[in-house]
VEXDREN-2710 file (C-alpha; in Angstrom, 1 decimal):
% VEXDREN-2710
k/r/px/py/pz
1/UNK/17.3/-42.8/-7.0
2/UNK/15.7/-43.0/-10.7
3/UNK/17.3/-40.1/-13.0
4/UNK/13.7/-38.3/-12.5
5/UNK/13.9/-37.9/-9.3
6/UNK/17.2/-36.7/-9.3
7/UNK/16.5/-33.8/-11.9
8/UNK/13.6/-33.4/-9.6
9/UNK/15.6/-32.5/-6.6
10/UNK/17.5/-29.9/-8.8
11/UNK/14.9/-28.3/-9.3
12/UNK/14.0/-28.0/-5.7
13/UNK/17.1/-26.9/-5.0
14/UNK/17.1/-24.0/-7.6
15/UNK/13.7/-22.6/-6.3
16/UNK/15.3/-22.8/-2.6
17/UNK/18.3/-20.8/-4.0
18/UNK/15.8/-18.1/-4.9
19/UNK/15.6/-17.4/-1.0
20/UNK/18.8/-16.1/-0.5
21/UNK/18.9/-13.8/-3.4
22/UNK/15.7/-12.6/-2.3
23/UNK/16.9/-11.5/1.5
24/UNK/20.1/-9.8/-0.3
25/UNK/17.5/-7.9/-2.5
26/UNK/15.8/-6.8/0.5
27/UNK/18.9/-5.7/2.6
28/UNK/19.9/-3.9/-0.3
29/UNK/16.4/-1.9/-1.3
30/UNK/16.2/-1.3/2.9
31/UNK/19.5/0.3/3.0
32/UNK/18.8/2.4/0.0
33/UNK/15.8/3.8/1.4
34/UNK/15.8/6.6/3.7
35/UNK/14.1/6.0/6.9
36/UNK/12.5/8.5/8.5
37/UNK/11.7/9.5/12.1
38/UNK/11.1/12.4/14.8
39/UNK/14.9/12.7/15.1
40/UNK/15.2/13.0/10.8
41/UNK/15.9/16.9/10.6
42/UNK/12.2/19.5/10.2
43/UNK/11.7/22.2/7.8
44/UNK/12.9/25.4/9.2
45/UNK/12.9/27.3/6.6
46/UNK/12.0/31.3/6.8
47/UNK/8.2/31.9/4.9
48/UNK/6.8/28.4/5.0
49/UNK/4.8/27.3/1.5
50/UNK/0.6/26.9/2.8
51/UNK/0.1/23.3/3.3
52/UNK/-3.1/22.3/2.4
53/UNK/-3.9/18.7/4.0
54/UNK/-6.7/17.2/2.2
55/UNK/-9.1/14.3/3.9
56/UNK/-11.2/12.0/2.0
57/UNK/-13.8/10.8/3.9
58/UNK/-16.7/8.6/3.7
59/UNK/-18.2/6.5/6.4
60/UNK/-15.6/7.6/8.3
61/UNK/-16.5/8.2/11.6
62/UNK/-14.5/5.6/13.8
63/UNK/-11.3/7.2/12.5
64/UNK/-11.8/10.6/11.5
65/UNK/-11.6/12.4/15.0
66/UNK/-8.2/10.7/15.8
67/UNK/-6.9/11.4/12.2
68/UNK/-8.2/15.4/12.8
69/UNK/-6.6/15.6/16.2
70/UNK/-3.4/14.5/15.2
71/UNK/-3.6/17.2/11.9
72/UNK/-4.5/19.7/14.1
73/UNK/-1.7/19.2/16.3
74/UNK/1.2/19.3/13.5
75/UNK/3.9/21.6/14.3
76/UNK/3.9/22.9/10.8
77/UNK/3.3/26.7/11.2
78/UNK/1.6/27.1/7.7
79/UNK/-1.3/24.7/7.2
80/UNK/-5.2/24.7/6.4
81/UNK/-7.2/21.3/6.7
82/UNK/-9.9/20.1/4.4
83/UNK/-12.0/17.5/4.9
84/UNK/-14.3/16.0/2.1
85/UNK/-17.3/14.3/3.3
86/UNK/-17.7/12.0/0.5
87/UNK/-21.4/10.7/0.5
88/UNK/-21.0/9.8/4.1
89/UNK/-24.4/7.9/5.5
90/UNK/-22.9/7.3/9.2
91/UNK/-21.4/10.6/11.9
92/UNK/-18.8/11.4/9.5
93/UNK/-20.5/15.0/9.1
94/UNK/-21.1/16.4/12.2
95/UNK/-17.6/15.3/13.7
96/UNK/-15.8/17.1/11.3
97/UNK/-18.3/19.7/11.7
98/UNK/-17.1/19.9/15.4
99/UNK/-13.5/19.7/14.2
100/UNK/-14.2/22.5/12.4
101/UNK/-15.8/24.4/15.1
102/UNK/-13.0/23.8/17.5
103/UNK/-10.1/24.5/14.9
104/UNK/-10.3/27.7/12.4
105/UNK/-7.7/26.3/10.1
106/UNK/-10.5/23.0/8.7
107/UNK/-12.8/23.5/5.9
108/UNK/-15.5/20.8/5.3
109/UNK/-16.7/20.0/1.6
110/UNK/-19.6/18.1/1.3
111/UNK/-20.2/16.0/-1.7
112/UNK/-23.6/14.5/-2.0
113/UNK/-23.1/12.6/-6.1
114/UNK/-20.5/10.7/-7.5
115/UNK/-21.0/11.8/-11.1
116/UNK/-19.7/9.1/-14.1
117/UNK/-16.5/8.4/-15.1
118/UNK/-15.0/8.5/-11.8
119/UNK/-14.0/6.4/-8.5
120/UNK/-15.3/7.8/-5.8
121/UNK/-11.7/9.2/-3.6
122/UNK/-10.4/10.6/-6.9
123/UNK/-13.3/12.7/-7.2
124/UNK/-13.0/13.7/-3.7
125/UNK/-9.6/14.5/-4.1
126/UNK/-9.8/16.3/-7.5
127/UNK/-12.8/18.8/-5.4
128/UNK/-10.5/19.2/-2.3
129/UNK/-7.7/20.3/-4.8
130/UNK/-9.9/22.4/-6.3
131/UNK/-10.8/24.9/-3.7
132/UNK/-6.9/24.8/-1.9
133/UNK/-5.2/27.4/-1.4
134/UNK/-1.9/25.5/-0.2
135/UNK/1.4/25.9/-2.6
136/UNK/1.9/21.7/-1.7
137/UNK/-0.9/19.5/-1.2
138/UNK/-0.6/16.8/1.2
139/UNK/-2.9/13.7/0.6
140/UNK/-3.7/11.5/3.2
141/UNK/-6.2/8.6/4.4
142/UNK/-8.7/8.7/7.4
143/UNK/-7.6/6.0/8.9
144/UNK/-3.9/7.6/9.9
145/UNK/-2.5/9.1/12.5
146/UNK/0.1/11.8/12.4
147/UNK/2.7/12.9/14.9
148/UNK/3.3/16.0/15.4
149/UNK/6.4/16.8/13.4
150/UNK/4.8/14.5/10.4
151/UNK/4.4/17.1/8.2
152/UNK/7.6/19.3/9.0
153/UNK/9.9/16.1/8.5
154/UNK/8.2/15.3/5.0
155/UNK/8.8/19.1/4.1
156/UNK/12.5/19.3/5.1
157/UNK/12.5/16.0/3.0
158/UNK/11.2/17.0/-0.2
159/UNK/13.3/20.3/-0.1
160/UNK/16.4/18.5/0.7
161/UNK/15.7/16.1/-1.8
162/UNK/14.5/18.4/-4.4
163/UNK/11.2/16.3/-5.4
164/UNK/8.4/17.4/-6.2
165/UNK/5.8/14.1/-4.9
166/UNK/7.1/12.4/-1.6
167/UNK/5.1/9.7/0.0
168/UNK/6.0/7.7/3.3
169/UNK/5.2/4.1/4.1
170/UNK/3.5/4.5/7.4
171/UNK/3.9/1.8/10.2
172/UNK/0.8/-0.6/10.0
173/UNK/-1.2/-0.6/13.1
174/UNK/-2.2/-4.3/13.4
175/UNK/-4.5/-5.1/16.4
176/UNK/-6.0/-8.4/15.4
177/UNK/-4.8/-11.9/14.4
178/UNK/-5.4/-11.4/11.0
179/UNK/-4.2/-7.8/10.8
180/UNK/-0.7/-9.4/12.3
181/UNK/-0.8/-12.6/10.0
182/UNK/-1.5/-11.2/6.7
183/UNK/-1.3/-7.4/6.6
184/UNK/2.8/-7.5/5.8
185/UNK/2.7/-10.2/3.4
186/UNK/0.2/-9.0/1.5
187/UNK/2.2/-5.3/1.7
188/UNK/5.4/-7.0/0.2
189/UNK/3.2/-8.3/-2.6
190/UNK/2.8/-5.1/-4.3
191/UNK/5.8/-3.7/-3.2
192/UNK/8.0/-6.5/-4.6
193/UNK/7.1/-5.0/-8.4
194/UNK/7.9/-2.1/-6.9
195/UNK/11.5/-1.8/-5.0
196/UNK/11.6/1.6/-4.1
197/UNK/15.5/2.1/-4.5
198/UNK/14.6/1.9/-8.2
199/UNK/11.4/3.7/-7.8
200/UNK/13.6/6.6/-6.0
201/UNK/16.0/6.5/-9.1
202/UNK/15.1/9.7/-11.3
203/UNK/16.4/7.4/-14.2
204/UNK/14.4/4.9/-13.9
205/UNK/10.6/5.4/-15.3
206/UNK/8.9/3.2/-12.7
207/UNK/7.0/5.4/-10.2
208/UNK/4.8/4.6/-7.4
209/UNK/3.0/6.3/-4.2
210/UNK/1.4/5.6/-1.4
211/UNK/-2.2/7.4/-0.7
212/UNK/-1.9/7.2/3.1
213/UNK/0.6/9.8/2.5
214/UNK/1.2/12.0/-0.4
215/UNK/3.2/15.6/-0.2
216/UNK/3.1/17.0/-3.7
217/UNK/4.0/20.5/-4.9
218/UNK/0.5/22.4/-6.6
219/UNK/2.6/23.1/-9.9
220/UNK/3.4/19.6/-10.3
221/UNK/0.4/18.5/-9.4
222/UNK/-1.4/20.6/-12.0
223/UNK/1.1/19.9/-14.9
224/UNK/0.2/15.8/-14.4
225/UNK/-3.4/16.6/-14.5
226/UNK/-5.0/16.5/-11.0
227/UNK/-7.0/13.5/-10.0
228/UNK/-9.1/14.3/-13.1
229/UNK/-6.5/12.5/-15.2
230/UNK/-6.7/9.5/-13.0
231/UNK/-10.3/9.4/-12.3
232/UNK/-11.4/6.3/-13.2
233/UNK/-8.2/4.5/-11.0
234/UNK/-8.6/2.6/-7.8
235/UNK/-5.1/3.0/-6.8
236/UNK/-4.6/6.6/-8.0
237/UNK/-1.7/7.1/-6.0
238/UNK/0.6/4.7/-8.1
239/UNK/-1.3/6.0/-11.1
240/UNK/-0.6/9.6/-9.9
241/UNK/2.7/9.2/-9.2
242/UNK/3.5/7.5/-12.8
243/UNK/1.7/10.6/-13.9
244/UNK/4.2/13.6/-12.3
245/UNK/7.4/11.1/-13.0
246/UNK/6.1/11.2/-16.7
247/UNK/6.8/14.7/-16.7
248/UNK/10.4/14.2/-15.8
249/UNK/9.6/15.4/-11.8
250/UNK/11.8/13.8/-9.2
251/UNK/9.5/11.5/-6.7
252/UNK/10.7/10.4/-3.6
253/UNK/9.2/7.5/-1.2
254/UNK/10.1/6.8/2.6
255/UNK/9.7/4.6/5.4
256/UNK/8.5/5.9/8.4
257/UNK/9.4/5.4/12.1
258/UNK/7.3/7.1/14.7
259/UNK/5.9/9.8/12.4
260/UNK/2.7/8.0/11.3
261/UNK/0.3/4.9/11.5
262/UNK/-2.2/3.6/9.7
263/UNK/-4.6/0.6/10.3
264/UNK/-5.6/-0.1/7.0
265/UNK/-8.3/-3.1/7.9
266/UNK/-9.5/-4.7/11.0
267/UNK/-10.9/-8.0/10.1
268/UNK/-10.7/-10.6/7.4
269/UNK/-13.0/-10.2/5.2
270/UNK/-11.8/-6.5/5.2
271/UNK/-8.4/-7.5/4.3
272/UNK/-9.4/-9.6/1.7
273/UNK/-11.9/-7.3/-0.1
274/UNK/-9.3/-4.6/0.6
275/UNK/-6.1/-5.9/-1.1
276/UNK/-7.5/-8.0/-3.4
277/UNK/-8.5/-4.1/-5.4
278/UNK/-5.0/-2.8/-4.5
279/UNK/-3.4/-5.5/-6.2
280/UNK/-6.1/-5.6/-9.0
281/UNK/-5.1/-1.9/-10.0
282/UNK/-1.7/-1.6/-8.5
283/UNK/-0.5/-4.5/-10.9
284/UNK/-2.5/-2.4/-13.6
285/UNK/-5.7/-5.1/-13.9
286/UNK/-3.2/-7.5/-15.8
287/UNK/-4.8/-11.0/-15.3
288/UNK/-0.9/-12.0/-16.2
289/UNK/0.5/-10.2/-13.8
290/UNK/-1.6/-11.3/-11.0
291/UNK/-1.1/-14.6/-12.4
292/UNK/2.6/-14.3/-11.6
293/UNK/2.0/-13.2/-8.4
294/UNK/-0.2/-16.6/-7.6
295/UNK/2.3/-18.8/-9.1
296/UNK/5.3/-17.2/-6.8
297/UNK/3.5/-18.0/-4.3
298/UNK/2.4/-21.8/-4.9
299/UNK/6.3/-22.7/-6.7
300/UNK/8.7/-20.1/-4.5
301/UNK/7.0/-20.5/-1.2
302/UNK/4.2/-23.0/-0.6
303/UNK/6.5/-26.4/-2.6
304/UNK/8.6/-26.0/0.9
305/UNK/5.4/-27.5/2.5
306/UNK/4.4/-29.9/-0.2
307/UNK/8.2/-31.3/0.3
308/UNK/8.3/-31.4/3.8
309/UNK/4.7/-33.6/3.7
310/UNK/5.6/-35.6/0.6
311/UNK/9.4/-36.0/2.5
312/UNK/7.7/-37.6/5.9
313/UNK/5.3/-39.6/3.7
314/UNK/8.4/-41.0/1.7
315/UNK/10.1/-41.3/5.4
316/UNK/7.4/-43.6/6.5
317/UNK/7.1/-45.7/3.4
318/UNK/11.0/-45.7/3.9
319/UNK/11.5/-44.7/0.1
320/UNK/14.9/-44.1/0.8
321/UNK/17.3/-41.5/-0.4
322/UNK/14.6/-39.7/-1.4
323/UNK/12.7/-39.0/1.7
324/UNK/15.5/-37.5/3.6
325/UNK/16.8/-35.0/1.0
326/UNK/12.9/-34.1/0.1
327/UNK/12.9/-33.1/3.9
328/UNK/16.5/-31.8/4.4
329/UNK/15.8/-29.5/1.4
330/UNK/12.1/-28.6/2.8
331/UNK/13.8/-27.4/6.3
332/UNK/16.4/-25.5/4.7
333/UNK/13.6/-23.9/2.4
334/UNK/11.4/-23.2/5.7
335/UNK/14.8/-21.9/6.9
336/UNK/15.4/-19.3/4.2
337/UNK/11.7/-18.3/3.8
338/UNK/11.7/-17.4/7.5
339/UNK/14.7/-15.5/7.3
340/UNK/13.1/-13.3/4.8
341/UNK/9.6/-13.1/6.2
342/UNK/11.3/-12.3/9.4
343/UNK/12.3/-9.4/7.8
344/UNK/9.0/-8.2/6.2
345/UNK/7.5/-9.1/9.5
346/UNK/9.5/-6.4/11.2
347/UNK/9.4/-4.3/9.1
348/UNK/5.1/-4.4/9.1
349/UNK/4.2/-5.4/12.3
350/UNK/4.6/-4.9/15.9
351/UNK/7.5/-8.0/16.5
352/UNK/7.3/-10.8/14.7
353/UNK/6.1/-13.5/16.8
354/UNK/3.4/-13.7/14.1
355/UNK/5.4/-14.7/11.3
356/UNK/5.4/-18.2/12.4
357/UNK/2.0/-18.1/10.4
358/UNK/3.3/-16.9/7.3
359/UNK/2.3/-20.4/5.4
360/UNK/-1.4/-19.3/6.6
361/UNK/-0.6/-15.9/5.5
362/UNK/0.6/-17.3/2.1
363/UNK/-3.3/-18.8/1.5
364/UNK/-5.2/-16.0/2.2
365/UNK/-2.7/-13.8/-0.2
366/UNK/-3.6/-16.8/-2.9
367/UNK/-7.0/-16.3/-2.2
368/UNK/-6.9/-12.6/-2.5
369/UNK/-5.0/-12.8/-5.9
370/UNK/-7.5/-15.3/-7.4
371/UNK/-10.3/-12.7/-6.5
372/UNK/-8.4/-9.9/-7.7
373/UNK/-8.1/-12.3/-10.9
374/UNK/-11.5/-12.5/-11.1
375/UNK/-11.6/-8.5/-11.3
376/UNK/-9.3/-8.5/-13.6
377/UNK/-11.7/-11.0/-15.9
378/UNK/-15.1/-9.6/-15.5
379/UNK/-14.1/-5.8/-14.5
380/UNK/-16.6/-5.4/-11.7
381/UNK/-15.0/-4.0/-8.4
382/UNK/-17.1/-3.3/-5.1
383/UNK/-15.6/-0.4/-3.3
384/UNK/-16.5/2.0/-0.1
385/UNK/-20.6/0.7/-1.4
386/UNK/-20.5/1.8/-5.2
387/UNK/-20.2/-0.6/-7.5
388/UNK/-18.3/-0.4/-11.0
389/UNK/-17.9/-2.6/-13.7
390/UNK/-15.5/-2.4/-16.6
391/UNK/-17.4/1.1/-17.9
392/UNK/-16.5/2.6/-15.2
393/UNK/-12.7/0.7/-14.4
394/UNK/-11.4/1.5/-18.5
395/UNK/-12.4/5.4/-18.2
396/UNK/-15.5/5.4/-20.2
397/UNK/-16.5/7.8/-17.5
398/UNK/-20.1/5.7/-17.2
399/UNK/-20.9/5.6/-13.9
400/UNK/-23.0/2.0/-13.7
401/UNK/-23.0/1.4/-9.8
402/UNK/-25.1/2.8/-6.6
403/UNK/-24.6/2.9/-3.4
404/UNK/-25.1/0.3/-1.7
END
């Protein structure tokens, strides 16, 4: 072999190296993070705080009666509901008007305009928090489902803890191929810039939520400045939570294990529309950031198949030594990745027969990072059928879009 291709395999070898530290990192952030479950230990506490669970809404009406049933069935003795019909064109209204009917505890607030300067679920949010009454606010998506000790298990966890914002990581519910394929690694995408044993550490300054699920006490909610001071966000529960640890506040973030799910999107073109705005603001619409994120992806992961085709290409032409270390190195790169994804698999999704497709996985998250790119470049995002451009995404509080 020439000297080039020797320094060449080197460098192969160092990015497969990578793999290993990477599934130590993991074990390690995993067994710093408390898990929690219907067996984790309930607030029972004399006086419970009010609870006020508040329920952004639009369009919502494929998942809003299961998300209401399972609130109204939460074992918390102390809790009022509000749902926020937020410009809502299909049946979100009238079932949560029959919620309502059927459950004294559920307000509904009815928005009909979306005035400038804001995203459209911060708004919500910021009117829900307006009008309740709870001591904690507990902010939540439609599209989850709650056991019944949910709530007292995240209250027995912030007082133990002593935080004033806790958030769970809910179990995805993935029904679809695509849901199965590309849901988790998207997930450990934005999570990777955010490991949560440092994001649990009050000494560190990196913060980050989860809006599926955020418990937050009213005084510290206040003091950061509501949703109003994160209007124009289209992550605001990262944003949020950056906000309250700011303040010197503890935060606290969880994974969760039969408490709740969430099915986040059901087809492709969901899942890439979706993520490809979560990791536009979640990575704070840096276009290098992003661009960090792509080239991880095509140098970490994707060289293990460009070795493996370029190996059995160099097999056949019988370039020899080359061909069979490009390959032995590719496998043992396949090898590792596996191990890893394996791991994120499990975590995500129900088994982990699907991670076999991770390198598919891996082109649709490149795909979704490009568009999110793209964002990043021209500032105009498309999101629950208003559109904003960059007046609307730097907080000039000009509202340039319409529903669609």
């Amino acid at each position: 072999m020439t000297h080039a291709q020797i320094v060449l395999l080197w460098l192969y070898a160092a990015i497969i190296a990578i793999w290993p530290i990477r599934l130590l990192v993991l074990e390690i952030v995993l067994r710093r993070t408390a898990r929690l479950s219907p067996e984790s230990p309930r607030y029972e506490q004399p006086e419970p705080p009010l609870v006020s669970a508040i329920l952004p809404a639009r369009d919502e009406e494929q998942n809003l009666a299961r998300c209401l049933a399972s609130l109204s069935a939460q074992d918390y003795p102390n809790l009022e509901i509000i749902v926020v019909n937020d410009r809502s064109t299909d049946r979100t209204g009238p079932i949560a008007e029959r919620a309502r009917s059927r459950d004294s505890r559920i307000r509904v607030l009815t928005i009909h305009r979306l005035p400038p300067g804001w995203t459209g679920k911060t708004h919500a949010l910021e009117q829900a928090a307006k009008v309740a009454r709870g001591d904690w606010f507990w902010f939540m998506d439609a599209d989850t489902d709650h056991a019944a000790e949910s709530l007292s298990t995240l209250m027995e966890y912030a007082r133990s803890e002593g935080a004033s914002l806790v958030s769970l990581l809910p179990e995805l519910r993935c029904e679809t191929f695509w849901e199965k394929v590309v849901q988790p690694l998207a997930g450990i995408t934005l999570m990777q810039s955010f490991p949560l044993n440092v994001v649990n550490d009050d000494r560190s300054r990196l913060a980050f939520a989860n809006g599926q699920y955020i418990l937050i006490e009213r005084p510290a909610y206040l003091a950061a400045g509501g949703h109003a001071a994160v209007r124009d966000r289209f992550v605001e529960d990262i944003a949020l939570a950056r906000q309250v640890k700011s303040l010197g506040l503890p935060i606290r973030v969880a994974l969760a294990r039969g408490l709740v799910t969430c099915r986040m999107y059901s087809s492709l073109s969901q899942l890439v529309r979706g993520w490809s705005r979560i990791l536009y603001d979640g990575l704070d619409r840096k276009v290098w950031r992003l661009s960090l994120n792509l080239l991880d992806g095509l140098v970490i992961s994707q060289t293990a198949h460009l070795a493996f085709v370029a190996g059995v290409g160099l097999w056949f032409c019988r370039a020899w030594p080359l061909a069979q270390w490009l390959v032995g190195l590719s496998v043992a790169h396949h090898v590792w990745m596996y191990l890893v994804f394996r791991r994120v698999y499990r975590m995500s999704s129900p088994g982990t027969r699907y991670v076999v497709w991770y390198p598919l996985a891996n082109l649709i998250v490149d795909v979704i990072l490009l568009k999110a790119m793209r964002m990043a470049f021209t500032g105009r995002v498309t999101w629950r059928g208003t559109h904003y451009t960059r007046a609307t995404c730097s907080g000039t509080r000009k509202r340039i879009g319409s529903q669609l």
